[in-house]
N, C-alpha and C positions, 0 to 999 in steps of 0.2 A: 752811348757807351758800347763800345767793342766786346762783342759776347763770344766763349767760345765752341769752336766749331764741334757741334754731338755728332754721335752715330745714328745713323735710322733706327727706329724702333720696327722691333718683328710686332705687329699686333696682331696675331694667329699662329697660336700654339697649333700641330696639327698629330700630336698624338692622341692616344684614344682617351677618355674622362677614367677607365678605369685604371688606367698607370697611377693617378692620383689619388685613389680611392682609400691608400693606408695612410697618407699625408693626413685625410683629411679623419681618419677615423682614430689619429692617436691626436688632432688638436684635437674635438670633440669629448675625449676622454681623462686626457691630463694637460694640465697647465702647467707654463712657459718654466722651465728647471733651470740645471744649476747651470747652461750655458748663458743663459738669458742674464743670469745673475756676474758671471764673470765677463760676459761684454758690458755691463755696466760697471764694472769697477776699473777694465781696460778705457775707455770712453771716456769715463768722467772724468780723469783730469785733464784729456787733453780738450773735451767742451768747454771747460770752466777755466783754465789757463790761455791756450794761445789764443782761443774763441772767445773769450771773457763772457758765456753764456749765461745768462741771469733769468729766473722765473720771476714772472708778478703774478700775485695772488694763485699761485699751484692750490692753496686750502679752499678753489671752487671744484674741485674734483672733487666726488663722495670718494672716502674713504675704502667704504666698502658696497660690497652690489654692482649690479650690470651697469654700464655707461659706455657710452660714447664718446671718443674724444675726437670731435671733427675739425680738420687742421687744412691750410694750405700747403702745396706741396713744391719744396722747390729743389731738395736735394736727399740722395742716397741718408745722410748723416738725420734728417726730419724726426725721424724716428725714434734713434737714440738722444738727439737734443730736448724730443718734449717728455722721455720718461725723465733723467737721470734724478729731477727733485721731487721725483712721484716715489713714494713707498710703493706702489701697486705694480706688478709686474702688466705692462702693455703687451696685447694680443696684436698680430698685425696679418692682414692679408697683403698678398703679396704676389707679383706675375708668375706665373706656370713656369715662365722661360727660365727661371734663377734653380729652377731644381731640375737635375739630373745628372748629379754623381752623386758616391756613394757618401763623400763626406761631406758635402756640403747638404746634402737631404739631410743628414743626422744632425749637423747646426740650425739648420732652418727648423726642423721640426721640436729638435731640446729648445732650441730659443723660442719658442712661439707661436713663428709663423706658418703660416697655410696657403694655398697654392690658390688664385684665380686661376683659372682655364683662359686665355687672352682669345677672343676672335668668337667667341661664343657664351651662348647664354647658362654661365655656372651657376643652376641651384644647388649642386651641392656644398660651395661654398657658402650660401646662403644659410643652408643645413648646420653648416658649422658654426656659422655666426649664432645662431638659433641655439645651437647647444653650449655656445659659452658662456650666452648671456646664460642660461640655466646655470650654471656655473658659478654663474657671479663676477662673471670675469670683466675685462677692461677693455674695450676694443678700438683700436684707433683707425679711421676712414678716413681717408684724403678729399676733400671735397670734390674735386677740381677731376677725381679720379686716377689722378696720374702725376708726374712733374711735371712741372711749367719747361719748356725749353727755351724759352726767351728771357727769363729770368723777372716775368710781370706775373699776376696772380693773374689766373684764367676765367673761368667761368664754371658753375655749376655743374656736376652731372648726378644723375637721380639717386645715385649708389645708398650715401647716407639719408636721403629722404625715405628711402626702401626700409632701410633696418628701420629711424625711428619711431616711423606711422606704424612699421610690421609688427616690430617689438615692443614698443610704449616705454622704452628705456630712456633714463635722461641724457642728453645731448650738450658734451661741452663744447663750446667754441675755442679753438684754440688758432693763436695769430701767432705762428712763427717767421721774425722779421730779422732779414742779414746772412740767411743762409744761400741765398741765391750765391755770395760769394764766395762760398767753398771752389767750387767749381770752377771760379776762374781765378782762382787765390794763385796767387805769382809769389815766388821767395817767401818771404819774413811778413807779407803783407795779410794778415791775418782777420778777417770781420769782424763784428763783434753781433754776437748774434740773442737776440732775446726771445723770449715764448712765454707768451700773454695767454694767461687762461680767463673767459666768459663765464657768467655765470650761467648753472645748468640751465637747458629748456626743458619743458615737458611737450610732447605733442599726446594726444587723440590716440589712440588706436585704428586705425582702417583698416578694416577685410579686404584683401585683394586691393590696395590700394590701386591707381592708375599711373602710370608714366609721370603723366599732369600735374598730378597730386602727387609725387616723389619730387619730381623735379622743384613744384613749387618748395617744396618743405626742405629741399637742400638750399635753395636760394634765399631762402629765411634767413637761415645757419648762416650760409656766406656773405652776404649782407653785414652781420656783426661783425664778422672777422676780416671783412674790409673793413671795417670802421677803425676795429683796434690797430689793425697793420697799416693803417691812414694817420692814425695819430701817432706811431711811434715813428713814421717815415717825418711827419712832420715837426712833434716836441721833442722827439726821443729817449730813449727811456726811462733818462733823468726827470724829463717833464712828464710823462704821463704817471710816472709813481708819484711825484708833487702832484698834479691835477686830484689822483686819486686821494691821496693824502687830504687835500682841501676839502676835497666834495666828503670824506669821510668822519673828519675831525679827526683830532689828534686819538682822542681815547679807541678810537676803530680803526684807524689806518692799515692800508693794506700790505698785506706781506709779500717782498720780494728776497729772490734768494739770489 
């Protein structure tokens, strides 16, 4: 399949960490407003209309409290496709490179999101994750770190193994599958895209965990969420809510939206 052609990615930011430092100290201190809440009512019907978006089982998300929602990543839209059947406003980090004008900092930061530093080691992002979970907040981490540019699920990087040895928050798996074709969506020809939520994990806590020991705990995570994105590639969403349906019985069946 014919993919189409990306721009290079800058991966080093090279202004100073404190240009960033109110980004990070107004996520830290309030949660995602009323921007966050009108990009999702702009969104959602055109996810669930031309993209005929559908959730299976969204009720493995907690309701309420810290989590993780650890996803693959294949396009700009990822984001607003795995909130829009969550009640819970999602937290998102997001590259340095998307902030630096005056109005698009005040969207990104009313909506949510917070700044990686690209090309270096940001604890203060980390800092901020730290304080959301305090918060109670929801935080979605790309496993993969980044989008796919070949439009195939990539491979692990240690990011989400970092938060949930660091923090002991639970870990959903989430398998967004069909979104790869936004991006090369031609005319009328629209994907149909699903987002399969896992049920939560818990890990351990580690002090100082190691590289090792992140990466192993993200490749855990990712593991499932190739499974799920294996199975909808192969039954498709019709069959994986029947599978589920069977293996549940009729009086538990799983909910999809």
């Amino acid at each position: 399949m014919q993919t189409t052609e990306l721009r290079p990615q800058n991966y080093k930011d090279d202004r100073p960490a404190e240009y960033f430092q109110d980004f990070h100290e107004r996520a830290r201190t309030h949660d995602a407003g009323w921007i966050y809440s009108l990009v999702r009512v702009i969104v959602t019907p055109i996810a669930t209309l031309p993209y005929r978006t559908r959730a299976i089982e969204p009720e493995n998300v907690p309701a309420s409290g810290p989590v993780i929602l650890a996803s693959n990543h294949f396009s700009n839209m990822d984001h607003f496709l795995a909130g829009i059947y969550l009640r819970r406003k999602i937290r998102f980090m997001a590259k340095s490179q998307l902030f630096g004008n005056r109005i698009g900092n005040y969207i990104f930061s009313v909506g949510g999101v917070f700044p990686v530093r690209r090309g270096h080691a940001d604890e203060e992002a980390f800092k901020t994750v730290e304080a959301i979970f305090e918060r109670g907040g929801c935080m979605m981490i790309y496993v993969e770190g980044g989008r796919s540019r070949d439009g195939k699920l990539g491979t692990a990087r240690p990011g989400v193994g970092r938060a949930a040895l660091t923090y002991g928050v639970p870990v959903v798996p989430v398998a967004i599958h069909g979104s790869q074709g936004i991006r090369r969506r031609k005319g009328l020809n629209f994907p149909k895209v699903t987002v399969q939520y896992g049920k939560p994990r818990s890990f351990d806590v580690v002090e100082s965990p190691t590289r090792e020991q992140q990466l192993e705990c993200a490749e855990e995570v990712f593991a499932e969420i190739r499974q799920m994105y294996s199975e909808l590639e192969s039954e498709g969403r019709a069959g994986v809510i029947r599978r589920l349906r069977e293996r549940k019985g009729a009086s538990s069946s799983p909910s999809y939206s």
